[in-house]
PLY file of the C-alpha trace (Angstrom):
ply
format ascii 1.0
element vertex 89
property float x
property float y
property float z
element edge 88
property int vertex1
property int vertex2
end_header
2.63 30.54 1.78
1.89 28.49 5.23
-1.90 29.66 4.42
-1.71 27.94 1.04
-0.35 24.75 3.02
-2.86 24.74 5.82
-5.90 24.91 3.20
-4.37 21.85 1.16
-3.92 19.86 4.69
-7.95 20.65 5.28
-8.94 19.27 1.91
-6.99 16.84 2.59
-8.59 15.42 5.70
-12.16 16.69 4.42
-11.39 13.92 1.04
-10.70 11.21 3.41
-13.44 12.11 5.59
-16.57 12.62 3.97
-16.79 9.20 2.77
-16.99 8.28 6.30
-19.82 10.48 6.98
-21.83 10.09 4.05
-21.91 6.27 4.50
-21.26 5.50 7.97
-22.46 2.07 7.84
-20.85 0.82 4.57
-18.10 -1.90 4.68
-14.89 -0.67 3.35
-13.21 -3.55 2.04
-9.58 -4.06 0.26
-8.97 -5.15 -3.43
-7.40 -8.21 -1.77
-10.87 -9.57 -0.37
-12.78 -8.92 -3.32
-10.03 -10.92 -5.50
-9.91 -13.57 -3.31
-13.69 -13.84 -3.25
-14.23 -13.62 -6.98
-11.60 -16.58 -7.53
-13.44 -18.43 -4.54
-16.79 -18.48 -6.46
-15.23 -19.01 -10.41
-13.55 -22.47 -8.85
-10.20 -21.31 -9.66
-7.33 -24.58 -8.98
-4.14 -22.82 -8.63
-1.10 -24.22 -10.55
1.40 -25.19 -8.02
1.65 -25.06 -4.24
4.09 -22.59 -2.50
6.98 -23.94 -1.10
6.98 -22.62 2.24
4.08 -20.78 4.21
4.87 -18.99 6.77
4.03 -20.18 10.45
1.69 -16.92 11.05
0.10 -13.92 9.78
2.67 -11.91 12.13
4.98 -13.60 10.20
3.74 -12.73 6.79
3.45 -9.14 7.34
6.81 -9.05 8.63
8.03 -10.20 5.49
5.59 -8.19 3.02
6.92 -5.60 5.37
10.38 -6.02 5.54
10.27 -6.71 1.15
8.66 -3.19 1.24
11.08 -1.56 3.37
13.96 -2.85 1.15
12.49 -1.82 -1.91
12.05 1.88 -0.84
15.79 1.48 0.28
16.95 0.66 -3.34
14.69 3.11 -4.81
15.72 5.29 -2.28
19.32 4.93 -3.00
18.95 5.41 -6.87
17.18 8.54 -6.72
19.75 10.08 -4.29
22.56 8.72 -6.32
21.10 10.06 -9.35
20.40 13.61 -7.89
23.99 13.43 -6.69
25.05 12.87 -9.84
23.39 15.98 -11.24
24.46 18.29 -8.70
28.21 17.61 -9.57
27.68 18.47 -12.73
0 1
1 2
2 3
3 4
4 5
5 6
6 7
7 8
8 9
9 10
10 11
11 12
12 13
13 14
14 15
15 16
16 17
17 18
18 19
19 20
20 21
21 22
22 23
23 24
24 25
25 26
26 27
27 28
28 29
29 30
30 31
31 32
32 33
33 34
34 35
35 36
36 37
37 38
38 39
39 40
40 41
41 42
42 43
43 44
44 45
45 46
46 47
47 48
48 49
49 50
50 51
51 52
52 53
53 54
54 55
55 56
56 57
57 58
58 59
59 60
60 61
61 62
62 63
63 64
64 65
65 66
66 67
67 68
68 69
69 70
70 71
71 72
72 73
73 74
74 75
75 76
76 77
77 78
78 79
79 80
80 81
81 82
82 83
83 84
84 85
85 86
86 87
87 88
């Protein structure tokens, strides 16, 4: 059994790393960037303005972070609750 988990963790690492061989050179950029250049060059006005921007990037992460980390929490909780649920039964 640890065999069959030991090949999987090699595959693994070869999937993520073979890109990186094959094109060492290429820019590996996020969905984000590409959006945010495609609605740069179409002259996209957005609708509104936010309310509040944070002070920093720091900032934002910590809150994209922190909205993550409470989402996994009630997921999270929901799953366990509902797993406790059938293990009564």
């Amino acid at each position: 059994m640890e065999t069959k988990y030991i090949f999987l963790i090699i595959v693994m690492v070869a999937l993520f790393i073979t890109p990186l061989v094959i094109f060492p050179t290429a820019e590996y950029g996020g969905s984000d960037g590409a959006a945010e250049e495609l609605i740069t060059k179409t002259g996209y006005e957005p609708w509104f303005d936010p309310i509040w921007e944070p002070p920093s990037g720091e900032i934002e992460s910590l809150l994209f972070a922190l909205q993550a980390a409470i989402g996994a929490i009630v997921i999270g909780y929901f799953v366990g609750f509902e797993k406790g649920k059938r293990a009564k039964k």
